[in-house]
C-alpha positions as CSV (number, residue, x, y, z in Angstrom):
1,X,0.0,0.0,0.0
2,X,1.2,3.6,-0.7
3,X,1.3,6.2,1.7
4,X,-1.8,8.6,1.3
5,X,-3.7,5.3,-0.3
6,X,-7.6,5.7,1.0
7,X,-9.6,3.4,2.4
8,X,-13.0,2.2,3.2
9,X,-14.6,-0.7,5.0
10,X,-18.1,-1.2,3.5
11,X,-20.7,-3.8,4.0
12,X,-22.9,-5.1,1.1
13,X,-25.1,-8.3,0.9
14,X,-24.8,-11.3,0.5
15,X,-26.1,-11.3,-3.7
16,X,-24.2,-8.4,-4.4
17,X,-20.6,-9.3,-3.2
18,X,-21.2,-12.1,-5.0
19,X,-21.8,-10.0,-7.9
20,X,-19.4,-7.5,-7.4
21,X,-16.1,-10.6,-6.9
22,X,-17.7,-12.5,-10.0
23,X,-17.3,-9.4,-12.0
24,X,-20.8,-9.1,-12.3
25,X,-21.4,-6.0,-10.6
26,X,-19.9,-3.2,-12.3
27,X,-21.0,-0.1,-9.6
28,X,-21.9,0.0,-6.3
29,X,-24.9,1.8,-5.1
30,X,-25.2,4.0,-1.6
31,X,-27.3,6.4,-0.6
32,X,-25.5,9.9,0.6
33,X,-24.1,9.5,4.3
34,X,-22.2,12.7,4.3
35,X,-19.1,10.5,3.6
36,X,-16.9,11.2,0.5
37,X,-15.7,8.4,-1.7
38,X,-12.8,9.2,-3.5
39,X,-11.8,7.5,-6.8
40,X,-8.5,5.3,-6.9
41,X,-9.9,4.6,-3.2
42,X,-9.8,1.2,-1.4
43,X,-13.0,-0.6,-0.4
44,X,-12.5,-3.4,2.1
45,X,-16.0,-5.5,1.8
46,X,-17.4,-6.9,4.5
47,X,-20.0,-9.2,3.3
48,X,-23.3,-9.2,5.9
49,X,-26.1,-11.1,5.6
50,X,-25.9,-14.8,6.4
51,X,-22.3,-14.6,5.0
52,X,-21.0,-12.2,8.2
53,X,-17.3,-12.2,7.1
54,X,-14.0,-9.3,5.7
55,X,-13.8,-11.2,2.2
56,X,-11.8,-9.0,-0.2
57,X,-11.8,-5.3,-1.6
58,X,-12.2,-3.6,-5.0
59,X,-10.6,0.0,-6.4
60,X,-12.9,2.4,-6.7
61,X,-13.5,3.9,-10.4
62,X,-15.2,6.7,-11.3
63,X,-18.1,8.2,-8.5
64,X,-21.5,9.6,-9.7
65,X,-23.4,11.8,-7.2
66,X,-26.4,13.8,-7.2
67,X,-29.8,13.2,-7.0
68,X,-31.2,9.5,-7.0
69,X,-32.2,10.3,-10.5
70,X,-29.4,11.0,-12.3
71,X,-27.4,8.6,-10.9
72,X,-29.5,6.0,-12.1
73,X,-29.8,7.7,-15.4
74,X,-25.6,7.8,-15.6
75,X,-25.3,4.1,-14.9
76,X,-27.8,2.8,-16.9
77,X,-25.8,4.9,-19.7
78,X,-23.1,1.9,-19.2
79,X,-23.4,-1.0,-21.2
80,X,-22.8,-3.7,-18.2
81,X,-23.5,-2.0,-15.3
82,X,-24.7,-4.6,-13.5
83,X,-27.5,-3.6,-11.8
84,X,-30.8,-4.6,-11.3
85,X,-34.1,-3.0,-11.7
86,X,-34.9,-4.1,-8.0
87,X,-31.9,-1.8,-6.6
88,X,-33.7,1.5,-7.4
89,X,-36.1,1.5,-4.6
90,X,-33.1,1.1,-2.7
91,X,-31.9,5.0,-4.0
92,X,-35.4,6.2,-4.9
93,X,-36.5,8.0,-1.7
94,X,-33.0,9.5,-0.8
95,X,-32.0,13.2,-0.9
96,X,-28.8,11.8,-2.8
97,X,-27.3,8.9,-4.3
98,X,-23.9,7.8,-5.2
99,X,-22.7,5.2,-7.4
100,X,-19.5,3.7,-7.0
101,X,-17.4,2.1,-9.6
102,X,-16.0,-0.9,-9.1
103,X,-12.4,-2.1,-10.8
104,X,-10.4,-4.7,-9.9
105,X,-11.9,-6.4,-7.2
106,X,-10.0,-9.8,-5.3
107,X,-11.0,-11.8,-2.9
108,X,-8.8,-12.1,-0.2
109,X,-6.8,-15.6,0.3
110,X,-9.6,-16.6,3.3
111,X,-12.7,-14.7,4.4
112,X,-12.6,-13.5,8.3
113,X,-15.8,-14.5,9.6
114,X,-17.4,-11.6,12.3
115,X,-17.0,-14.3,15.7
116,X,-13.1,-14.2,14.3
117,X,-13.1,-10.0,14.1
118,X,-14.9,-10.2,17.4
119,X,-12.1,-12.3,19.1
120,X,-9.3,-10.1,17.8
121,X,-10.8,-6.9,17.9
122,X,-13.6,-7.2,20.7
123,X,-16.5,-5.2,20.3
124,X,-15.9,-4.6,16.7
125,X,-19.4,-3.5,14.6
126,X,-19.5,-3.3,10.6
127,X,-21.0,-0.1,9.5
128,X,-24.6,0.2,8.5
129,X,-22.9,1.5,5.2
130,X,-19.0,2.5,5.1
131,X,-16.9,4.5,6.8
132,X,-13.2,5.6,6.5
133,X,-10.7,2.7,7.5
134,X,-7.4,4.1,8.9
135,X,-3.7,2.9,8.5
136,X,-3.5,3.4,11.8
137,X,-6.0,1.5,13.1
138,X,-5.3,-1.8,14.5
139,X,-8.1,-3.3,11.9
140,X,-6.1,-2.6,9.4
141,X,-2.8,-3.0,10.6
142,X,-3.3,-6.7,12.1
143,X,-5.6,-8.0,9.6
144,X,-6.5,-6.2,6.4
145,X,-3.3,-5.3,5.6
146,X,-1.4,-8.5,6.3
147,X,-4.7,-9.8,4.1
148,X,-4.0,-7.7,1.2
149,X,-0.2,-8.5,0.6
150,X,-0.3,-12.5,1.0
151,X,0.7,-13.7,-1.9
152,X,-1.3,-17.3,-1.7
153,X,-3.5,-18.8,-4.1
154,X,-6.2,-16.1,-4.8
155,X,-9.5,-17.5,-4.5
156,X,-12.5,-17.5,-6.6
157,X,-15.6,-16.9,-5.2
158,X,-17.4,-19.8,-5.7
159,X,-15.2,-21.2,-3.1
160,X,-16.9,-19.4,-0.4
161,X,-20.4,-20.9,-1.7
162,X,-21.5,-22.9,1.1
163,X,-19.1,-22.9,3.6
């Protein structure tokens, strides 16, 4: 990681992780939090749902914000965007939206499950949304970053399916 690189830790569900690491998914959805997302970003997933585990990250692309609206009306401008009719409602009744693009995204060489964060890092809570992950923080120093640089066979995510 380069110094100044930002990060986020961000939980999505279940169907749309899956999405997202199958290359399905080509932009993320959020409604406005007050929280910036800056392109060339880091987003560490944390998949929710039944799933409950850290299982990789993705760069962030290019950002579209503004009105629910027009955000839908950009990405549906892409070719494969990858989103689904049924995620609208999801932005609809917001002030704003953003959608986030997603490039390059890996799975990590094993998902963390939460009971596992919980041990190391006791009390830990994923965000409702995202927030900023910091270098600093021990998150990120004792896990997600040893995570990021092993060099081990990189999974696929259909080896997660079931376990």
């Amino acid at each position: 990681m380069s110094n100044g690189e930002v990060l986020y830790l961000m939980s999505i569900r279940p169907k749309y992780a899956y999405q997202i690491f199958a290359g399905r998914k080509k932009f993320e959805l959020r409604r406005w939090i007050g929280v910036p997302v800056v392109e060339g970003a880091i987003i560490v997933v944390y998949v929710s749902g039944s799933v409950k585990a850290l299982m990789g990250e993705f760069r962030v692309g290019r950002v579209i914000m503004g009105s629910p609206q027009r955000v839908w009306n950009e990405i549906m401008r892409y070719e494969k965007h990858g989103i689904e009719r049924d995620a609208w409602p999801y932005i609809a009744g917001a002030k704003k939206a953003m959608a986030i693009e997603v490039l390059e995204p890996r799975l990590y060489s094993r998902p963390v499950k939460l009971d596992e964060l919980r041990q190391i890092f006791p009390g830990f809570t994923p965000p409702l949304s995202f927030r900023m992950l910091r270098v600093e923080e021990p998150l990120y120093r004792f896990l997600v970053k040893p995570l990021r640089e092993s060099r081990g066979k990189r999974p696929k995510i259909h080896d997660f399916i079931n376990k």
